[in-house]
C-alpha positions as a Markdown table, in Angstrom:
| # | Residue | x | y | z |
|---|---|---|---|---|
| 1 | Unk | 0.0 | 0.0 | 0.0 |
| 2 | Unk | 1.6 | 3.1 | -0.9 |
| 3 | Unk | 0.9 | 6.6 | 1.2 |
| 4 | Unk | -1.7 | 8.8 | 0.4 |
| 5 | Unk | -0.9 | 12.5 | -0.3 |
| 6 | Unk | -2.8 | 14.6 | 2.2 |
| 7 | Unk | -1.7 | 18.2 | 3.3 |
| 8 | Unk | -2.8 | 19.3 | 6.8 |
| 9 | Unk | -3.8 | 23.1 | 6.7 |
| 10 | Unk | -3.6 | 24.2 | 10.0 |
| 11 | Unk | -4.9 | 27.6 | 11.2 |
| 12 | Unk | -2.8 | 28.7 | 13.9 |
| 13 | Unk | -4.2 | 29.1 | 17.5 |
| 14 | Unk | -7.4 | 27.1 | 16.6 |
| 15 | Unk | -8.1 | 24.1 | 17.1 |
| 16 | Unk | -7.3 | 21.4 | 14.4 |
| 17 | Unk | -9.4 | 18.1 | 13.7 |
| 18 | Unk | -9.6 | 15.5 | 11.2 |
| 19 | Unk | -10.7 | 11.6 | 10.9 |
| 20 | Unk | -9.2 | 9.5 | 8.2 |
| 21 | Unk | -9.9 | 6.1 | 7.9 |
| 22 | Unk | -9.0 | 3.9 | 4.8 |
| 23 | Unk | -10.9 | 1.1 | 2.7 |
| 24 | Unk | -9.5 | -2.5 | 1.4 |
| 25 | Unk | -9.7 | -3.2 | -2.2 |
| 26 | Unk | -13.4 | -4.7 | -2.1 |
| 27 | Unk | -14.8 | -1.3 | -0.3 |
| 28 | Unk | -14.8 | -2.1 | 3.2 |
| 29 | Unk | -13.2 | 0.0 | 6.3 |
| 30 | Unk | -9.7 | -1.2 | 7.3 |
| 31 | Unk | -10.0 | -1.7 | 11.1 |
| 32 | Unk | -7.0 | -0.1 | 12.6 |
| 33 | Unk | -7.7 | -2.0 | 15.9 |
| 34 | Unk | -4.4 | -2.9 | 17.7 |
| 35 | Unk | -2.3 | -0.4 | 15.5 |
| 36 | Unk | -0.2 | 2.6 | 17.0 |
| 37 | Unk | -0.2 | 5.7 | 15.4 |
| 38 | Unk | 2.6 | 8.4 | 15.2 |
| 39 | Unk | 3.2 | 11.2 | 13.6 |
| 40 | Unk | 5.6 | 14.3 | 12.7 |
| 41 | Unk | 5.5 | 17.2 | 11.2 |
| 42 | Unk | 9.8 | 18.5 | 10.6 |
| 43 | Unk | 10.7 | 21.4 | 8.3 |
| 44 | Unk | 11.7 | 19.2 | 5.8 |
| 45 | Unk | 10.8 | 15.2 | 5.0 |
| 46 | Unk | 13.9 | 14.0 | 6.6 |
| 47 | Unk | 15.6 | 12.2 | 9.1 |
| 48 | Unk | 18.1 | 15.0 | 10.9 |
| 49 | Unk | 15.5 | 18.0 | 9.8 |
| 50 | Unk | 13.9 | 20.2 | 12.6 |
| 51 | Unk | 11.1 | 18.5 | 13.9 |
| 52 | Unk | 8.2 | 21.2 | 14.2 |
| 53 | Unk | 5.5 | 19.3 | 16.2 |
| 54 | Unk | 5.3 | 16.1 | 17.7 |
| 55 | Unk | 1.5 | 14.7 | 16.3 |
| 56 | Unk | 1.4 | 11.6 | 18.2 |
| 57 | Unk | -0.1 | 12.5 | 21.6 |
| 58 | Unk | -3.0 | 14.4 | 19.8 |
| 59 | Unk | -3.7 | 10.6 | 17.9 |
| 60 | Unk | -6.7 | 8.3 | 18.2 |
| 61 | Unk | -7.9 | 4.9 | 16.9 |
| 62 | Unk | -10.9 | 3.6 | 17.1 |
| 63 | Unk | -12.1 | 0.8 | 14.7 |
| 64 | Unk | -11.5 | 2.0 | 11.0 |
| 65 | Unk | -11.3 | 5.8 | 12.6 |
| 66 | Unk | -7.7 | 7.7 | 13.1 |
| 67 | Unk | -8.5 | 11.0 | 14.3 |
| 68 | Unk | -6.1 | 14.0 | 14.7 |
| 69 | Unk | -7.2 | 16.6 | 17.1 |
| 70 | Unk | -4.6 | 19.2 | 18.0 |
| 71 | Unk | -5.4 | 21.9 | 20.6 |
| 72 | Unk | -5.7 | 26.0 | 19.8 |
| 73 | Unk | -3.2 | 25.7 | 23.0 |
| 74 | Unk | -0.4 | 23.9 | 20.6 |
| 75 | Unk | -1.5 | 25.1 | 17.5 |
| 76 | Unk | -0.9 | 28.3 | 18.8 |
| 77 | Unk | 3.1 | 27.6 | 19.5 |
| 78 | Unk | 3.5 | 26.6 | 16.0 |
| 79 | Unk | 5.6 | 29.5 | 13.6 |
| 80 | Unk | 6.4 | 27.8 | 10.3 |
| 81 | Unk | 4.9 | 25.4 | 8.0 |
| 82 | Unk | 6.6 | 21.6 | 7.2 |
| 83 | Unk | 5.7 | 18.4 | 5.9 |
| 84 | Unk | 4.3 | 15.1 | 7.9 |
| 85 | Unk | 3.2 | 11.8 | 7.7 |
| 86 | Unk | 1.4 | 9.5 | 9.7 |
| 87 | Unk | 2.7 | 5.7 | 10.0 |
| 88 | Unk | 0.4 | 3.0 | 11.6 |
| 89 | Unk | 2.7 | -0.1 | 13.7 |
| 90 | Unk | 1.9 | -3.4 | 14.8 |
| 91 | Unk | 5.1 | -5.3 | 15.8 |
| 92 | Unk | 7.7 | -4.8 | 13.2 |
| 93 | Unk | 5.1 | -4.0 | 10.8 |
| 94 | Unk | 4.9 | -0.6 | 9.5 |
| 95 | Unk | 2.6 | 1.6 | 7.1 |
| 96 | Unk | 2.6 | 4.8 | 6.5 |
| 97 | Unk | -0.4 | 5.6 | 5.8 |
| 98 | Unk | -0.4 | 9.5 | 4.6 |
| 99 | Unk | 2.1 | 11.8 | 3.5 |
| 100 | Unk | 2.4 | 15.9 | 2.2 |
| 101 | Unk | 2.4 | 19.4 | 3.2 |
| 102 | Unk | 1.9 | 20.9 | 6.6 |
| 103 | Unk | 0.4 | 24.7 | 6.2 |
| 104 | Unk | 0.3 | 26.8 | 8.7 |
| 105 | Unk | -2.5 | 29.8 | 8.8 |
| 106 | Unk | -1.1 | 32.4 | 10.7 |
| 107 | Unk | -3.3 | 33.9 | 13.5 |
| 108 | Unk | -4.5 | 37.5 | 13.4 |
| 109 | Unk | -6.8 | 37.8 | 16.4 |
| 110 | Unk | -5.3 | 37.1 | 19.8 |
């Protein structure tokens, strides 16, 4: 399964949410049940670059659902835009799932 290309557009100081969930090849929901999400957004898609945001802690699963809800409280700390991905593990086995741009919307009311 290759990743997806999904760009986050985040509006700084709000609050951020999405669900993704994914389908098999005959239609039905993958169930992500027993799978670990993490997730990164860095300045650039590599190893040593600066890592922006940590994504993990603000990661759910439940059933086919993997939901990203970030707090205005962190979204407000971000300055910069990036790129991410999110990877799903069980074991040694892992898929990354989604890949692309991070935007940042900077905040004019505070």
């Amino acid at each position: 399964m290759a990743a997806g290309s999904w760009d986050l557009q985040i509006e700084q100081g709000a609050t951020f949410a999405e669900t993704y969930t994914s389908t098999n090849d005959d239609g039905s929901a993958v169930d992500w049940t027993g799978w670990t999400p993490r997730a990164q957004i860095r300045v650039l898609a590599a190893v040593d670059a600066e890592l922006l945001l940590d994504l993990t802690p603000y990661l759910t699963v439940t059933g086919a659902a993997i939901t990203l809800s970030i707090p205005a409280a962190i979204t407000t700390t971000l300055t910069r835009s990036g790129r991410w991905d999110l990877e799903l593990v069980n074991g040694t086995t892992v898929i990354r799932l989604l890949q692309g741009r991070a935007l940042l919307v900077p905040e004019v009311t505070q």
